[in-house]
N, C-alpha and C positions, 0 to 999 in steps of 0.2 A: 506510504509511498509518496515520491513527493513530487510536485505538479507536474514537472518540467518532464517527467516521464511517458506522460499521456499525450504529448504534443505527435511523439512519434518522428515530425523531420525535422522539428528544432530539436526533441531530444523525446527520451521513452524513458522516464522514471516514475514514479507516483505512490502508492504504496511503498514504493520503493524503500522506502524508510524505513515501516515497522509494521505494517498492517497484519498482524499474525493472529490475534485469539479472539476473542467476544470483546464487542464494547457496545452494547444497544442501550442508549442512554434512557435506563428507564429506574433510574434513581437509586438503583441498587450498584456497590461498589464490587463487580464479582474479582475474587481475586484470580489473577493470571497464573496460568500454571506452564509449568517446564514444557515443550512439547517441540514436533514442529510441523507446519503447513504447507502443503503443498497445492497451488492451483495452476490448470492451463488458460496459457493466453490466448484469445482468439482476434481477430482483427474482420468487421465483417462478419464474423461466424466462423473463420475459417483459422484452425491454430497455427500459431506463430509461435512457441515456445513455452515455457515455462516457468515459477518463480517460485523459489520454497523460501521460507522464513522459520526460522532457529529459536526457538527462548530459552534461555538459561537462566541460573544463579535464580536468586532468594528476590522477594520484591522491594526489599529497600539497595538491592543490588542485583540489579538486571541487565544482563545481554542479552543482543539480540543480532543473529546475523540474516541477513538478506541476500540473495542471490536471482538475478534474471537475466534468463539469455535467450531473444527473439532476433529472427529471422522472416524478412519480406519477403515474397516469393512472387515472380510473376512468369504464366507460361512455366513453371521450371527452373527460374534462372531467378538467382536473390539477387532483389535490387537494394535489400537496407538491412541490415544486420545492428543490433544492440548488444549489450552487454554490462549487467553491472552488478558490482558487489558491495557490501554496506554492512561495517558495522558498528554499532552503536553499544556504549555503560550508559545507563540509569542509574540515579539516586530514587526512588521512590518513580514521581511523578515526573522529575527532573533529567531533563537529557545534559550528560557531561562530557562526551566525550560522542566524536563521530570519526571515521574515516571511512572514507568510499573511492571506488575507483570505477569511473566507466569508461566505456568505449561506446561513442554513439557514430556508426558508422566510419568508427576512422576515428573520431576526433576523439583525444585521450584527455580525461580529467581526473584528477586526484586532490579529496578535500583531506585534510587533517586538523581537526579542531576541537579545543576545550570549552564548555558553556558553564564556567564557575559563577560566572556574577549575577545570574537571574535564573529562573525556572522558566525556561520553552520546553517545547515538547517538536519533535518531527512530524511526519504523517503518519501517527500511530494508532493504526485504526484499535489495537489491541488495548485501547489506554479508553475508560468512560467518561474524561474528563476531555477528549481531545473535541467534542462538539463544542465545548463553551470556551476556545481557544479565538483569538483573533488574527494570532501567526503563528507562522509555523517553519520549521526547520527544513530547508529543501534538502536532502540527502546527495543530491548530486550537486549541488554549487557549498554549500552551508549557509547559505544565506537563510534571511527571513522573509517571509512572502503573507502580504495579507490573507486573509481566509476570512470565507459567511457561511455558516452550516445554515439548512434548513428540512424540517423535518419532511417525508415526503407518506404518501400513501399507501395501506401497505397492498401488497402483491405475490403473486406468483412469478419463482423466478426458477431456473432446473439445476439440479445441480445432482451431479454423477448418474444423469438418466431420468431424475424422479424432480415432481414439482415442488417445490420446498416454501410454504407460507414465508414472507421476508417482509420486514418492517425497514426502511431505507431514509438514507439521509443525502442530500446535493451540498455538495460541497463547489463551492467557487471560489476560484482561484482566480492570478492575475490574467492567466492567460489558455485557463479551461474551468472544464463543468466536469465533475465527477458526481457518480450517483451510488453510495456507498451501501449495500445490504447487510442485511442481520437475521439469521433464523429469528422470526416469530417467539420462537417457545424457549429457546436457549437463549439469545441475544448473541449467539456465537457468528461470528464473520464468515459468511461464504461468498461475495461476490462484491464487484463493480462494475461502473459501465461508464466509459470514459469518451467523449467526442475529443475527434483527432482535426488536424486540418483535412478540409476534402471531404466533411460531414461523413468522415467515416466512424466506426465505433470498436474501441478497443475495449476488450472484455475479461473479466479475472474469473474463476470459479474452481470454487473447493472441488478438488479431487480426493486426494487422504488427506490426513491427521494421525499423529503419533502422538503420546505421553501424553495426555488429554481427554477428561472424560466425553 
């Protein structure tokens, strides 16, 4: 998902990118399977929307589509609505192609782009390779944004009602902090927790999975 997401009123992308399957960097290369994920957004605690992510095709040829659509709500009345779609080919490890469209409150953006001359990768949280990255692909502009992973402590975190051991990693960006989990025992991706302006806290969490053991 990529940073610019988690700002919220400069913009709500982050994951946004590709965060869909396991990537707990614990040296092992698991490979990605077809599936897709579905988690709700919360802002606060309180849901804001939704974000499911798509994998397809074979691993030296991979798509993967993204989809999120939040809504602010205050008293009843929506004061900030998002919306974005994203999708991305892979060669392997290699991001080639992106096009994304969002609507951040009104404001319309649409990237269309080819990444043939070097290997970047987006914010793919589904990639094991994407902590030892230095930059990364933002899905909603295409640009490239410095990045510092760092590993984090692990913990307890809920996810579909129930407390789920999670091993996590901070990721910093130009202009946020994301805090990325991993089941413990799988290394599989079920959550984030992202500071917004306003020290508020925007939140991701596994609800289903499909085509995925």
């Amino acid at each position: 998902m990529p940073a610019r997401a988690l700002a919220l009123a400069p913009a709500l992308a982050i994951a946004l990118g590709a965060g869909v399957a396991w990537a707990q960097e614990s040296g092992v290369e698991s490979a990605i399977e077809e599936g897709e994920w579905n988690f709700t957004a919360t802002l606060d605690g309180k849901p804001i929307g939704t974000h499911r992510f798509v994998v397809g095709g074979s691993a030296s040829a991979r798509t993967v589509d993204s989809r999120a659509q939040f809504v602010v709500r205050l008293l009843g009345v929506s004061v900030y609505r998002y919306r974005h779609q994203n999708e991305e080919r892979w060669a392997g490890d290699c991001l080639r192609e992106l096009r994304s469209d969002t609507d951040d409150d009104g404001t319309r953006q649409q990237v269309a782009r080819r990444y043939d001359d070097e290997c970047l990768m987006s914010f793919a949280y589904w990639n094991p390779r994407l902590m030892k990255q230095q930059r990364l692909v933002d899905p909603q502009t295409g640009k490239l944004e410095p990045v510092r992973f760092e590993p984090l402590p692990g913990t307890n975190i809920e996810v579909r009602g129930q407390p789920v051991r999670a091993r996590g990693w901070r990721l910093q960006a130009a202009q946020q902090r994301i805090r990325i989990w991993y089941a413990a025992d799988s290394g599989r991706w079920i959550g984030l927790d992202a500071e917004t302006k306003g020290d508020r806290q925007l939140s991701y969490r596994l609800t289903s999975t499909s085509g995925a053991p």
